[in-house]
N, C-alpha and C positions, 0 to 999 in steps of 0.2 A: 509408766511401770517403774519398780523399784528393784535394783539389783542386789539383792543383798548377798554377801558370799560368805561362808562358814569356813572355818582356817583352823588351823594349830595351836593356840595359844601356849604361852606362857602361863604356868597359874598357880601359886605358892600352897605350899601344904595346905590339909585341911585345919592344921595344928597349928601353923605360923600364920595364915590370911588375917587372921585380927588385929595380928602386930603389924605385916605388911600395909594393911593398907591405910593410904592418906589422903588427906582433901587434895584437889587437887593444885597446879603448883601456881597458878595466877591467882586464888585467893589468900598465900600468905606472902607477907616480904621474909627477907631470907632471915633476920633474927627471929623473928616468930618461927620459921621450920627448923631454925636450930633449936628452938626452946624446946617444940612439939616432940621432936627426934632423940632429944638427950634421953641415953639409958636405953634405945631403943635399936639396936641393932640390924632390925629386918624394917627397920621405917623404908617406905620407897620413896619417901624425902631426900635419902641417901643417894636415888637416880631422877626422881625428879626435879631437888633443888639441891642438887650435889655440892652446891658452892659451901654448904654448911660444913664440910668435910675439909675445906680451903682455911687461908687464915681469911678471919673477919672482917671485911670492908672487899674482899673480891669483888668485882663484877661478874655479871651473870654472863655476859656475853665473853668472857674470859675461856681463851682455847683451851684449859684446864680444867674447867667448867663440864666442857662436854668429856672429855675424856676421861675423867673423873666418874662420871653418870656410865660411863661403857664399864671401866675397871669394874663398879661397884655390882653393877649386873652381873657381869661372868662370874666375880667371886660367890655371887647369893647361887648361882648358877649348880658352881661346882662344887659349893656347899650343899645342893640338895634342899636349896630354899623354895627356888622356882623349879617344875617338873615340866616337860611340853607334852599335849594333848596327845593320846596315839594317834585319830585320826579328825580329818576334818568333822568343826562343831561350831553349831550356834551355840549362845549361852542366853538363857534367860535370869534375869536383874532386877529383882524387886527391892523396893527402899520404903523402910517406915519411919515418918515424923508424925511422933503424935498420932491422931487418926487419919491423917494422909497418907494412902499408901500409892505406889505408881510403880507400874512393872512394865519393861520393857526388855527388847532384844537384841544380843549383842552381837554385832555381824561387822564384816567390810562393806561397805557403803562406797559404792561404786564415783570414781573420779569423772568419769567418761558423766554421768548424768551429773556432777555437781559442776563440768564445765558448761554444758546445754542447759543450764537451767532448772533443771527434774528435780536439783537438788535448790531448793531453792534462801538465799541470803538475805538478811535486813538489816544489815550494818558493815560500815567499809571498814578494814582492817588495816594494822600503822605498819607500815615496811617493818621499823625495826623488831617489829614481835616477831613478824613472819621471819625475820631471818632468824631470829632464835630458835623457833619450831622447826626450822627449817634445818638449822645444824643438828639440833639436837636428835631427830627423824633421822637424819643420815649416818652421825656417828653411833646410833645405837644399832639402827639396822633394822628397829623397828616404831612401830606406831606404840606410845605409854600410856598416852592418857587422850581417855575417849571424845569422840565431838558426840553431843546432846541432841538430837535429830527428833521431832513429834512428824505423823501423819493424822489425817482425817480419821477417825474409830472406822474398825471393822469387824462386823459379829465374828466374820468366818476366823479372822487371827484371834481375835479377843477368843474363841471358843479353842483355837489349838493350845494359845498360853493356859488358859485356864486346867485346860487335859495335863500339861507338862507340869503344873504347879501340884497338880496332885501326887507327885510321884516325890521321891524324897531327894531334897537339895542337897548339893555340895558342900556350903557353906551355907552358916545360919548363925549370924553373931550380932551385939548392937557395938557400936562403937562407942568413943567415946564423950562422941557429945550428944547421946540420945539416941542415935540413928538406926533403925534395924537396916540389916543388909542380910539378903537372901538370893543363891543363884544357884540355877540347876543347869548342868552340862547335857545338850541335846546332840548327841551322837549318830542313836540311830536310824541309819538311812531313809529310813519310808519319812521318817518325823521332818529329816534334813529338808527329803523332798518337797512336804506336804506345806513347811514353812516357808521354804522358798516360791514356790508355786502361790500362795496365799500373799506374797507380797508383790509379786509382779502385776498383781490387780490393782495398787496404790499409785493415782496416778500421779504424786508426786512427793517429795520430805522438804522440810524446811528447817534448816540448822536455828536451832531455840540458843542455843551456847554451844560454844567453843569456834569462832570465826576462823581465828587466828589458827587453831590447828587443823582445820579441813583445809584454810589456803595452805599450808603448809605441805599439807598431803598432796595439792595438787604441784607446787611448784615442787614435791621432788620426787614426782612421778614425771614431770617434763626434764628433770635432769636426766633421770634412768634410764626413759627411753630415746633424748639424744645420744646416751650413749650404748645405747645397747641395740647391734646393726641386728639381731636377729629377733626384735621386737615385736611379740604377738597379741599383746591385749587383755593379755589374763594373768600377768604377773602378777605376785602379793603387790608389789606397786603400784598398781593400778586402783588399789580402794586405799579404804582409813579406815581406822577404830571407830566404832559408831554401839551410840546405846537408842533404840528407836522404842519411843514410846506415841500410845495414841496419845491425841492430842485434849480426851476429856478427863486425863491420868494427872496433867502436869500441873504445878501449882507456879504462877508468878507472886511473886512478891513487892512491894512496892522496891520503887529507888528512889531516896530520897535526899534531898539538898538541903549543905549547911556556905553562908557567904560569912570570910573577913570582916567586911566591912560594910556599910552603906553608900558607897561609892559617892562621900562628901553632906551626903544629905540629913539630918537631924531625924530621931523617931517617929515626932509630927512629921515635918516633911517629904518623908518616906511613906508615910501611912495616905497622907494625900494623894500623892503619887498614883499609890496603888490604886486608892477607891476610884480612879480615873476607867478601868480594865474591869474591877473587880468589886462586887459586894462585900463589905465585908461587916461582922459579926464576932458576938464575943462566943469562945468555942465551948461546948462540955466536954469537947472528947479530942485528943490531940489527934488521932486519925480520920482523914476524909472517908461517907463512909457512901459517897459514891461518884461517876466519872464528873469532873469538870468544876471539882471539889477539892480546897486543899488545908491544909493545917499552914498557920505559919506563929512562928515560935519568936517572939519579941519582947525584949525586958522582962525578961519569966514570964509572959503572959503567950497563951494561944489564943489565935485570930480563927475564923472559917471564911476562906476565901471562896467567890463561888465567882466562875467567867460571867461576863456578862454575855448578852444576844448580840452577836457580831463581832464581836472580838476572834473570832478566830473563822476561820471557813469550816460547818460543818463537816462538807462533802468531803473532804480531803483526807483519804487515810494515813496522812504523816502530821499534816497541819492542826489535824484537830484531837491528836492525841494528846493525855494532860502533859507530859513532859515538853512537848513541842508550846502550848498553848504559855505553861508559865515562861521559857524561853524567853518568846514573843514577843510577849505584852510582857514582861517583868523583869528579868534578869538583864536584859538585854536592854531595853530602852529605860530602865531607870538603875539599874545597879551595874551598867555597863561590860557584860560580860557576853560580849560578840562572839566569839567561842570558847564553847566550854573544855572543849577537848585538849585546848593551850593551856587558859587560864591558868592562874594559882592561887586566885583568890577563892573560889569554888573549890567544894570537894564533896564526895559521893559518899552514901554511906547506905549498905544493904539493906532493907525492910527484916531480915533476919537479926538486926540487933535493940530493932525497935524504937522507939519514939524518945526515949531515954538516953541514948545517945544524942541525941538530937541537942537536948536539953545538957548534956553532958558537956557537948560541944560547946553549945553558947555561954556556957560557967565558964569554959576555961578561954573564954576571948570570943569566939566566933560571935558576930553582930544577929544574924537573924537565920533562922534556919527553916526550911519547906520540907511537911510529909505530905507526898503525893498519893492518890489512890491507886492502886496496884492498875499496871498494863494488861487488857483480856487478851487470851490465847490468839481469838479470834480476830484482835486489830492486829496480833503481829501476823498471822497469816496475808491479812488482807494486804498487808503494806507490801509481803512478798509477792505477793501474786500480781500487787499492779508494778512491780520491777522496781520498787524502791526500798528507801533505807531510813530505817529509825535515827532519833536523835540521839548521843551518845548517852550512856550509861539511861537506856530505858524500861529495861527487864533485869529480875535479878531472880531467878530459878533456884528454887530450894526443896529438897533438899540436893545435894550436891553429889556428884556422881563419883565415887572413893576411884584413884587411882591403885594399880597396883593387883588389883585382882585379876585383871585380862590384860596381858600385854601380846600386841600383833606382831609376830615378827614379820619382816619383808623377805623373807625366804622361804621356800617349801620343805 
């Protein structure tokens, strides 16, 4: 079953939420949220990457950092930027890119099932993020920016959203890089009922994005209740920000890889290498255009790499994913990159900037660069359900959930 709980929000005029809101705060580094912000007074760049408001070269993890991120709330507060909900509410959250559209529901997403598993993970998360998630959740007070959650499709929800979408939204604006954003305030009661009731049938979520802030939720949900002796289970600390959509809604994107260097070895003798693993061919089209398939980008030229039979274990839903499979056989055993999570010679680049980058990259130095075919909904599910964890940077989910429009407080 899925708990989902309807709360209070936070949620900026219907006249300022276009300015308010922002991408969210791990896809910019802080000069780019300074650029994004300039001239923009209600950016929630100003609570989410508050360090832009600091002088320039702060650290993020700088105790001024978070304090900064509280000041700038209360004042948007008392300004009459942010209003809180009368009473408790779902929100439903529609996003258009291009002809992709995905809607989903905005709720607290219960702790209690994301320790038991209900909620279920495919990627480990790095101490030091959680500790940022972690202060920044505490000194605000509340939950800012949402975790990304898909379930299995269901007619009976798909048919309640589709009743609430008929009626007229809250906000209805595109932003600035394209993006329609649409969401309707679910109020009342019998609807409150009828969605909660409709989700307790879901027997379980899988966090798509955002790791790091649902651990976050949980590690300070375990503070609050060591220290709260009259601890009942149903404080706002007990969930997180959560945007739940089904899971035949969501678009992954590829993620794809640019190397340094060739780890000593010449362009022939890298290409040998390869064809050891991998067929390879001369490409027409820089994207793979399907699983076990990849682009790879060398002296201006694209290749079509295809695995070979046995290079990788079918059966294995970690092993035989393309991102796990070039690892493997490639990066690893000829370009010497044992993990990628360390390295620095590796770097990631989202499928939202396209194959052009790629190219962009290898102009300005980088040796050889890999576009991988996009990861299906359905392997990341699978990896969660048999208890395991994707290889780092595997999914890159677009479009991107704006920060800023629903903020969770941890109060009633």
């Amino acid at each position: 079953m899925a708990l989902l709980q309807p709360f209070r929000a936070w949620r900026p005029t219907v006249a300022l939420a276009p300015r308010v809101a922002a991408p969210p705060y791990d896809v910019l580094d802080s000069e780019e949220a300074r650029k994004m912000a300039q001239g923009n007074e209600f950016s929630f760049l100003h609570i989410s990457k508050s360090e832009i408001d600091l002088e320039p070269g702060t650290r993020v993890e700088d105790p001024r950092v978070y304090a900064r991120a509280r000041a700038n709330f209360e004042r948007m507060i008392a300004a009459g930027i942010f209003l809180r909900e009368a009473a408790p509410s779902y929100y439903v959250y529609r996003q258009r890119m291009g002809h992709h559209v995905q809607t989903g529901m905005v709720a607290g997403a219960s702790i209690d099932e994301y320790e038991d598993g209900r909620i279920k993970k495919h990627e480990h998360t790095r101490p030091d993020k959680e500790d940022d998630r972690t202060r920044h959740i505490n000194t605000m007070n509340a939950n800012t920016g949402p975790v990304f959650l898909i379930y299995p499709p269901r007619p009976a929800i798909d048919a309640l959203v589709a009743r609430i979408c008929a009626g007229k939204p809250e906000y209805d604006f595109t932003s600035d890089d394209g993006i329609g954003h649409t969401l309707w305030v679910v109020s009342e009661p019998k609807t409150v009922a009828e969605l909660r009731a409709a989700f307790v049938a879901v027997p379980a979520l899988y966090v798509a994005d955002g790791h790091h802030r649902s651990a976050a939720g949980m590690r300070v949900r375990r503070e609050r209740r060591a220290a709260n002796p009259t601890h009942r289970g149903d404080e706002p600390y007990n969930y997180f920000l959560s945007v739940v959509f089904p899971s035949d809604q969501v678009k992954i994107m590829a993620y794809n890889r640019v190397v340094r260097d060739l780890h000593g070895l010449s362009p022939a003798e890298f290409l040998a290498r390869v064809a050891e693993r991998f067929a390879i061919a001369p490409a027409e089209r820089a994207e793979p255009d399907r699983v076990h398939t990849f682009g790879l980008f060398l002296d201006g030229r694209w290749h079509r790499l295809t695995a070979k039979p046995g290079s990788f274990p079918a059966g294995d839903p970690v092993a035989s994913l393309d991102c796990a499979i070039l690892q493997d056989n490639l990066l690893s055993p000829i370009l010497g990159i044992a993990d990628p999570r360390t390295e620095r010679r590796i770097d990631f680049i989202g499928g939202i900037r396209g194959t052009a980058e790629l190219e962009r990259r290898c102009r300005a130095g980088w040796a050889v660069a890999f576009a991988l075919f996009p990861t299906a909904v359905d392997q990341l599910m699978s990896v969660a359900d048999a208890g395991k964890v994707m290889p780092p940077k595997s999914t890159w989910f677009e479009p991107k959930l704006r920060s800023g429009l629903i903020v969770r407080p941890l109060e009633d």
